[in-house]
N, C-alpha and C positions, 0 to 999 in steps of 0.2 A: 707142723711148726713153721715148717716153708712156709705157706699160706698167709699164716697170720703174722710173721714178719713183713711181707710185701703188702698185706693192706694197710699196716701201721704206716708205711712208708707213704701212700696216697695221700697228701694232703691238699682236700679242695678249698679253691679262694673263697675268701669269709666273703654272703651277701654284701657285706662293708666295704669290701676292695673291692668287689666286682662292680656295685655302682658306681663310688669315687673313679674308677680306669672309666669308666663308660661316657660319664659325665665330663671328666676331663679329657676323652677323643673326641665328644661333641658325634656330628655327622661323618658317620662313614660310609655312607649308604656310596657302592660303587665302587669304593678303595680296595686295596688287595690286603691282607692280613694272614701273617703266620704264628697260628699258637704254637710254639715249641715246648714239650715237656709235657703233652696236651692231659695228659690222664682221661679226666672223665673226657672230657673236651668242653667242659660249660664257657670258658670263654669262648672259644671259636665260637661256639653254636650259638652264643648271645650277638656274636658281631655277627655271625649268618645272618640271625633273626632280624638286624638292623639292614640289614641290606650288605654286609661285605662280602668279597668273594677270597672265601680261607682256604687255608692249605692246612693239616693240621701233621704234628709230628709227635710219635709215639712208641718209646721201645719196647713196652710190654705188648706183645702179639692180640693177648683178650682186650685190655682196653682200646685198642686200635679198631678193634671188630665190631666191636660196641661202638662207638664213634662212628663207625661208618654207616652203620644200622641208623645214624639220624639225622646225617646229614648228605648234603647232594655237593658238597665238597671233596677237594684227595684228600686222601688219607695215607701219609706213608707209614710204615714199622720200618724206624731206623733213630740212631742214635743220634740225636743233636747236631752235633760240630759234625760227626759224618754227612750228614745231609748239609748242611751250612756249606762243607766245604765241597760238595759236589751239584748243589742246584744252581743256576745260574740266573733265575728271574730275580729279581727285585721287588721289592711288596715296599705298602705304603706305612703299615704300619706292624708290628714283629712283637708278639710279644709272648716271654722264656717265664718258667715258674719251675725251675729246676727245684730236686730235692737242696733242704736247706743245708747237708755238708755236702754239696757237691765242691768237687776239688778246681776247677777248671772257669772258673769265671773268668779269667782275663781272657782267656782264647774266646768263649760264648761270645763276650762282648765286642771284641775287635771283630768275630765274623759276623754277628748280629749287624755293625754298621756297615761294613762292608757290603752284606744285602739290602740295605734299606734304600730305596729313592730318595732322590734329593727333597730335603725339606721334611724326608719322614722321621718316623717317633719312633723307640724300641724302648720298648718298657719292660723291665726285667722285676719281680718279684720274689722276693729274700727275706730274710730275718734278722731282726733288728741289729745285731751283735755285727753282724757287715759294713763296713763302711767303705762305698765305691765312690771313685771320683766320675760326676755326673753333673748333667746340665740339670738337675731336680730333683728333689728327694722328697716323698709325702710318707710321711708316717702314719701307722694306724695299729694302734696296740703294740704286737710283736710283730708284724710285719709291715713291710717297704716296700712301696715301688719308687724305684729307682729309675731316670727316665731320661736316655738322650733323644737330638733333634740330629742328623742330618744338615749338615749347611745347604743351606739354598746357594747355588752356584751364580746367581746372580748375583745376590748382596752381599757375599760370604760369611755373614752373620745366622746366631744360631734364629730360627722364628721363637716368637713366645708361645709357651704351653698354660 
């Protein structure tokens, strides 16, 4: 019964989001990227394939292992906001696809920008019925990605996505 409770919980980005996030990061070939919430880890391993260099986070133990088995990236087993609040690099681009009643969005997201580089993206993906205050919001069916920018410290304006 365990079991089949936590697969129900796995929910992988629809091909439909996964292109639209891809198409709207454009080139990342080079950039740093953190999938958080990774599950299967199909983003991460989609930005790999593109050329980024991912970090991936994961608190289930097996799908972590799984993950690691396919890519030539870290892989940690650790819980979100714990790794958030204890890694100390900065990535270019960060992107969260927590389960959709996770309680804790305002913390993800204040540390989500916290890690990002100037100028970077953190794309958070949720379900419709949320409504975050964000630099973009693209709809698609029942799910959102949600999407801040990092000011660029020069212009202190947000860039365009």
């Amino acid at each position: 019964m365990k079991k089949a409770s936590q697969k129900q919980k796995l929910r992988p980005t629809s091909e439909l989001v996964k292109t639209a996030l891809f198409n709207m990061l454009g080139d990342i070939e080079g950039l740093s990227f953190l999938d958080l919430f990774a599950g299967t880890g199909q983003i991460g391993l989609e930005a790999e394939s593109r050329g980024a260099h991912v970090v991936f986070v994961e608190k289930n133990r097996k799908l972590a292992e799984s993950i690691r088995a396919k890519t030539g990236g870290k892989v940690f087993v650790s819980d979100a906001l714990k790794f958030l609040s204890s890694w100390d690099e900065q990535f270019d681009i960060i992107f969260a696809d927590p389960p959709y009643a996770y309680e804790f969005y305002d913390k993800l997201i204040e540390l989500c920008i916290k890690r990002l580089k100037r100028g970077g993206i953190f794309v958070l993906e949720h379900g419709k019925k949320l409504n975050l205050p964000c630099d973009k919001r693209k709809v698609y069916g029942d799910t959102v990605l949600s999407i801040w920018r990092k000011e660029d410290e020069e212009s202190g304006l947000s860039g365009h996505l």
